[in-house]
C-alpha positions, 0 to 999 in steps of 0.5 A, spaced: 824 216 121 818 219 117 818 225 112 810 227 114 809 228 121 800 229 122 799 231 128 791 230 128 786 235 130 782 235 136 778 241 135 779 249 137 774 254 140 774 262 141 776 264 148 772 271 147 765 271 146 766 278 142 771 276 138 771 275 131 770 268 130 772 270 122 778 271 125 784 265 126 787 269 131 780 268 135 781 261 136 786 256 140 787 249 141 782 245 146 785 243 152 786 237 156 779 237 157 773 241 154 765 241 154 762 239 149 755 240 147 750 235 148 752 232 142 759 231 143 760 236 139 766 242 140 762 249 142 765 255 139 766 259 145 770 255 150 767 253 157 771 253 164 773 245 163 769 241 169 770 234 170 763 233 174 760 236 167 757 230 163 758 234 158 765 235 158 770 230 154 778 229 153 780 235 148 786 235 147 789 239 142 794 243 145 798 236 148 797 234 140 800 240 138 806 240 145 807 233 142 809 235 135 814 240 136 818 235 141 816 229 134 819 235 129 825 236 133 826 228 134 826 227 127 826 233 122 820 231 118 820 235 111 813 236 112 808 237 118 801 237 117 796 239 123 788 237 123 789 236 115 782 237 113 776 240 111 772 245 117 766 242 122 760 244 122 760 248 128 766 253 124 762 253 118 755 255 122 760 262 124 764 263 118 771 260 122 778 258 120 780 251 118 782 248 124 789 247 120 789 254 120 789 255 128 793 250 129 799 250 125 800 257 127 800 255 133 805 250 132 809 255 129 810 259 135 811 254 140 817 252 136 820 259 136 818 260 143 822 253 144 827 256 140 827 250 134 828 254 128 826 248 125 821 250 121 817 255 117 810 256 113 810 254 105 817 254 104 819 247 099 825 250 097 830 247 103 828 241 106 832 241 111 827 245 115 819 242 116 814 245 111 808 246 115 803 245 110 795 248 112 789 246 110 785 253 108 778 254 110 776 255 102 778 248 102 772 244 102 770 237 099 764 233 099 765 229 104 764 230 112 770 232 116 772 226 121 778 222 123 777 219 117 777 223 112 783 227 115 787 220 115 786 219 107 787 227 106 794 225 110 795 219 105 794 223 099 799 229 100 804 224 101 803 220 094 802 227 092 809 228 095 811 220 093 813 221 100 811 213 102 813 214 111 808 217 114 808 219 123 801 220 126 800 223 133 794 224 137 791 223 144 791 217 147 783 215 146 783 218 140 788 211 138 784 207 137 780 210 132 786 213 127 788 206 128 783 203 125 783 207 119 790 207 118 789 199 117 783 199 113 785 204 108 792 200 108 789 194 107 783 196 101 787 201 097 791 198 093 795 206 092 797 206 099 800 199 100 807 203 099 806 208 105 809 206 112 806 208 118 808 210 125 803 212 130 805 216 137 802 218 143 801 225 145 802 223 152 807 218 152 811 223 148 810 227 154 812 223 159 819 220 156 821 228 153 820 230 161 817 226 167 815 232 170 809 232 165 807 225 169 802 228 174 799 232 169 797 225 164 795 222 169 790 227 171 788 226 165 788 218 164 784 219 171 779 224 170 771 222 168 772 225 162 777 220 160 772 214 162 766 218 158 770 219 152 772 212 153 766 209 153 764 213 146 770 211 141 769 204 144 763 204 140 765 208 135 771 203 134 766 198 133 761 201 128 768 203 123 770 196 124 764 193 121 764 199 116 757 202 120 758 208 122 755 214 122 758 221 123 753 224 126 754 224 133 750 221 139 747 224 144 750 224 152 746 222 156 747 227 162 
């Protein structure tokens, strides 16, 4: 049991390049896979997924979201939290919504689409049902927008609420690295020693709530992106550890 479920974000794009990309309503949550930029980076406007493209990676923000909603029917958390931190450059450079913004809409309508009446937005009066609380675009601090960040954003809400159990989901690949910030926040600040944290995969999830999703994990496990990405958090893994990363994203080598 946990009374925060964070569902991490794996970025958003538009589908229309004509769209108002100031509008959330413009934006939805990345595929399984998705091209990038040559820097790894999200594009605004989504490309057609092609695994041959060196430039495409694992996305996953819609198996994240379809994930959460199984978590928040399993466990009925007080609190859901999705992508819960400041926007990337890319929506910043357009005038974009906070990834939060997208994506907790869009968890919202898959649980009423699957009909869970399990939750509803800004609502702290009848814990019964999950309050999905958003990160705003006008949010902003002075920090870059990573995965670590977002981990210790997810940490604070929780003191914020004196909440101290806390459930992370995520893709696959993305694990590793929100594991390592998970130990080492736990591990140097003393003001989350309290904090008990459950950390789940979006494709297991899957898999164990319905066996027919197993063709579609398994295309994504077996993909060339998969082995892209994998090699780039293998690295980024390293440098967390050894407390030298940077933020600023590699290039790919094509």
């Amino acid at each position: 049991m946990f009374d925060i479920l964070a569902v991490l974000g794996r970025g958003i794009q538009c589908l229309d390049p004509g769209s108002d990309p100031t509008d959330a309503a413009s934006w939805v949550s990345t595929e399984d896979l998705e091209v990038c930029d040559k820097d790894s980076a999200h594009l605004s406007v989504r490309v057609p997924a092609d695994d041959a493209n060196p430039y495409c990676m694992i996305g996953g923000g819609e198996m994240n979201l379809e994930a959460g909603q199984i978590l928040i029917r399993r466990y009925r958390p007080r609190f859901v939290v999705c992508a819960y931190g400041g926007r990337s450059d890319y929506l910043k450079s357009v005038g974009g919504p906070s990834e939060s913004e997208v994506m907790s809409k869009e968890l919202a309508k898959l649980l009423a689409t699957n009909a869970l009446h399990l939750t509803r937005i800004r609502s702290v009066r009848d814990f019964r049902l999950s309050e999905i609380v958003v990160w705003p675009r006008e949010r902003e601090l002075p920090v870059p927008s990573n995965t670590g960040q977002e981990i210790r954003n997810i940490f604070d809400l929780a003191l914020e609420h004196r909440i101290t159990t806390v459930g992370i989901v995520t893709i696959g690949v993305h694990i590793p690295r929100a594991m390592i910030y998970v130990a080492k926040y736990l591990s140097r600040h003393g003001v989350y020693k309290g904090l008990s944290v459950q950390v789940f995969e979006s494709e297991e999830v899957l898999v164990t709530a319905d066996p027919r999703n197993w063709p579609r994990v398994e295309a994504l496990r077996n993909s060339q992106a998969f082995a892209r990405n994998w090699a780039r958090e293998a690295d980024g893994v390293r440098k967390i550890i050894r407390d030298v990363f940077k933020d600023a994203k590699p290039p790919v080598v094509a």
